[in-house]
C-alpha positions in Angstrom: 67.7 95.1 103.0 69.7 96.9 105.5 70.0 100.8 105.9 73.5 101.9 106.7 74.6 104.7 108.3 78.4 105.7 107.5 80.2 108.4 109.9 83.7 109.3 107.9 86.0 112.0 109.0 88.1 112.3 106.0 88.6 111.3 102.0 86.0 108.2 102.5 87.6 105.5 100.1 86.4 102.9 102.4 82.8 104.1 102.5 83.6 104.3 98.3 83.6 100.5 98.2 80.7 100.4 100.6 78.7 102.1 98.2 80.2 100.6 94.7 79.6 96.8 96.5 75.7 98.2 97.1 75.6 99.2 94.2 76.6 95.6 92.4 74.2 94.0 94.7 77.1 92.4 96.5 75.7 94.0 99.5 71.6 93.8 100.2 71.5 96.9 101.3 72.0 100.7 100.9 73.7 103.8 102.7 70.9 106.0 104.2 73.3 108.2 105.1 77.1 109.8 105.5 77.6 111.8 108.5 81.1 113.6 109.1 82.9 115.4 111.8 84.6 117.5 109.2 82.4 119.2 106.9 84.9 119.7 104.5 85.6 115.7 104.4 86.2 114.7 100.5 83.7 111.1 101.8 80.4 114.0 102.0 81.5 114.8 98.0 81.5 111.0 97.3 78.6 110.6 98.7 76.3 113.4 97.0 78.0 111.9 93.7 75.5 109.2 94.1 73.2 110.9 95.9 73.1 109.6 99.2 72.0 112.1 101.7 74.5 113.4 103.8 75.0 115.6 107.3 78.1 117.5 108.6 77.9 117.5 112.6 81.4 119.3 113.3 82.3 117.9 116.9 83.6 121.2 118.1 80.0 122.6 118.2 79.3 120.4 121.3 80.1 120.9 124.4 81.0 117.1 125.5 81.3 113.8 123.7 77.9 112.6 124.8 75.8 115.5 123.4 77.7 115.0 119.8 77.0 111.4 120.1 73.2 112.1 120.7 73.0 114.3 117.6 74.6 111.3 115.4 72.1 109.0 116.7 69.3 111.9 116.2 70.5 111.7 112.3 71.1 108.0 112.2 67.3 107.2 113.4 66.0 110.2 111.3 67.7 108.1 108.5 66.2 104.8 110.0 69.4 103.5 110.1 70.2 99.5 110.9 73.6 99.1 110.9 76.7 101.6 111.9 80.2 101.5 109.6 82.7 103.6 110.5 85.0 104.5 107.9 87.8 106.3 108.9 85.8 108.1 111.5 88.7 109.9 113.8 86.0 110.1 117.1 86.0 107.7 120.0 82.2 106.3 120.4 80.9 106.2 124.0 79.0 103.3 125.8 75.5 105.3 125.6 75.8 105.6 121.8 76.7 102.0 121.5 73.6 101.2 123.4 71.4 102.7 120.8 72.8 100.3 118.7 74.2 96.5 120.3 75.8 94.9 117.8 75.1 97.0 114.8 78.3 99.3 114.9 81.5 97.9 113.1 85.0 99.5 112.1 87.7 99.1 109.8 91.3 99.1 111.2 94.5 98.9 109.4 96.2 96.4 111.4 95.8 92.4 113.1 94.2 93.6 115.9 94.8 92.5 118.6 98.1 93.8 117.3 98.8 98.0 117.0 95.2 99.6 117.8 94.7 102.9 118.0 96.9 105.8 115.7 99.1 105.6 113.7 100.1 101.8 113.1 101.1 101.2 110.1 104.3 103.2 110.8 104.3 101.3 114.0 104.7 98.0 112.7 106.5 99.0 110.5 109.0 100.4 113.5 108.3 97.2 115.2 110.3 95.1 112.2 106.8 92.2 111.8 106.9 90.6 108.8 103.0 90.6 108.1 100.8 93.0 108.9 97.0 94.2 107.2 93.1 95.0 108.4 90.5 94.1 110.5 86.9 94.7 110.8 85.3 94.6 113.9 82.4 95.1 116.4 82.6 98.1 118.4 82.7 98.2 122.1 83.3 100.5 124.6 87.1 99.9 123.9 89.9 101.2 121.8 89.6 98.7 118.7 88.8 95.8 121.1 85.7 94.4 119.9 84.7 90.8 118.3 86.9 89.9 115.1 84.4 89.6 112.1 87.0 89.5 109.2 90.7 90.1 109.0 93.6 89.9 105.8 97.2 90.3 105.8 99.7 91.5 103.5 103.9 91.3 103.4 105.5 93.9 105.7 109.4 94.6 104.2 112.3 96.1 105.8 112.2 98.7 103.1 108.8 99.7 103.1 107.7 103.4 103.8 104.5 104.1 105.6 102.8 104.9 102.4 103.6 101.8 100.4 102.2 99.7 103.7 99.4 101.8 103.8 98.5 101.3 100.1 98.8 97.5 100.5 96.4 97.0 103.0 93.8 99.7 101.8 93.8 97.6 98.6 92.3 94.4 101.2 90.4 97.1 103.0 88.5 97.7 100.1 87.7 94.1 99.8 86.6 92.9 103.4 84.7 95.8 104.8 82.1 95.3 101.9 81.9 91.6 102.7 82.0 92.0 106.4 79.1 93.9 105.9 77.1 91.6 103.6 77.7 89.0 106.1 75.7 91.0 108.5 73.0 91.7 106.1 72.7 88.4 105.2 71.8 87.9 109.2 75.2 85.6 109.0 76.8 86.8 112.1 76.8 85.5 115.9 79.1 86.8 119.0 79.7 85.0 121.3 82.0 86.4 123.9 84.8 87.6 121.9 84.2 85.4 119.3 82.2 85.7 116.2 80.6 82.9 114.1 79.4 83.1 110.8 76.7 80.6 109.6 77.8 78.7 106.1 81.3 79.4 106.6 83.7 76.5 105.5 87.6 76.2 105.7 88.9 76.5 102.1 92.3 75.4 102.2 94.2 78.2 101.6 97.3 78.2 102.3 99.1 80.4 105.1 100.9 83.7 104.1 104.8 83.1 104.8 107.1 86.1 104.6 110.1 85.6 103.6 109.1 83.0 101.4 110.2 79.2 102.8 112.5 79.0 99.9 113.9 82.2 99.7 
């Protein structure tokens, strides 16, 4: 069973399906712990509703990036933690915490990276005019959302949309393949290989490619 660790920074509805898919046994595993930046994040009141223990490190109590990251890890051990999710955790991770943990920190971002990292990019591709956009969860490296690709989906972008409705269309698929990406690792599914990540049992399923606008439209 793995122990995860979540570090959020704001309403937490990704670490919500984190802890809804445990709790169906869709994961084998459990969250050890929440840790936020913000201790007045709404994720640290979802998680003492099902009593997972939980830590506010504000980052502005530290005087460099490197000493907050060593206080994380200091909770994340305490908590025996196996694998790292961040969850809408507004802080860039640097290379020594990732060596604490190779391999064992992923992230969920609202766009087909490579496509749009960083802030803000729903609104960007939304700017940009594509015509499918959606979510990808990935390995962390020492990199602006550059890691190994574990597990992406895609959704319609229209010329009409507003940030919000994008927004609401991917978190929907959000909610979906972080809990899987996730299983997959605890399942010990998962091998990286350069940028590339394999997952054992995996079989193509026919389904058919997302076309927008519609072929016959």
């Amino acid at each position: 069973m793995v122990r995860i660790g979540v570090l959020v920074s704001g309403s937490g509805s990704n670490l919500q399906s984190i802890m809804d898919a445990c709790e169906r046994g869709e994961i084998d595993g459990t969250v050890a712990v929440v840790i936020s930046n913000d201790p007045d994040a709404y994720a640290l009141t979802r998680a003492r509703s099902k009593s997972v223990p939980v830590a506010s490190i504000p980052h502005r109590d530290y005087p460099d990036r490197e000493s907050f990251d060593r206080e994380l890890v200091r909770v994340l051990h305490e908590y025996q933690a196996d694998l790292v999710a961040l969850a809408g955790f507004m802080r860039v991770l640097t290379p020594w915490f990732l060596q604490q943990f190779p391999a064992r920190v992923i992230n969920i971002h609202p766009a087909l990276l490579p496509s749009f990292p960083g802030l803000h990019v729903r609104q960007k591709a939304i700017d940009h005019g594509v015509r499918i956009s959606g979510c990808t969860v990935h390995f962390v490296d020492a990199g602006v959302d550059t890691g190994p690709i574990i597990i992406q989906a895609a959704v319609p972008v229209y010329p009409e949309d507003t940030e919000e409705e994008l927004k609401d269309r991917i978190l929907a698929l959000e909610h979906r393949i972080y809990p899987k990406a996730i299983s997959l690792f605890a399942q010990g599914r998962l091998r990286v290989e350069g940028r590339k990540v394999f997952i054992r049992g995996m079989s193509r399923d026919g389904t058919p490619c997302l076309v927008n606008p519609p072929l016959d439209v």
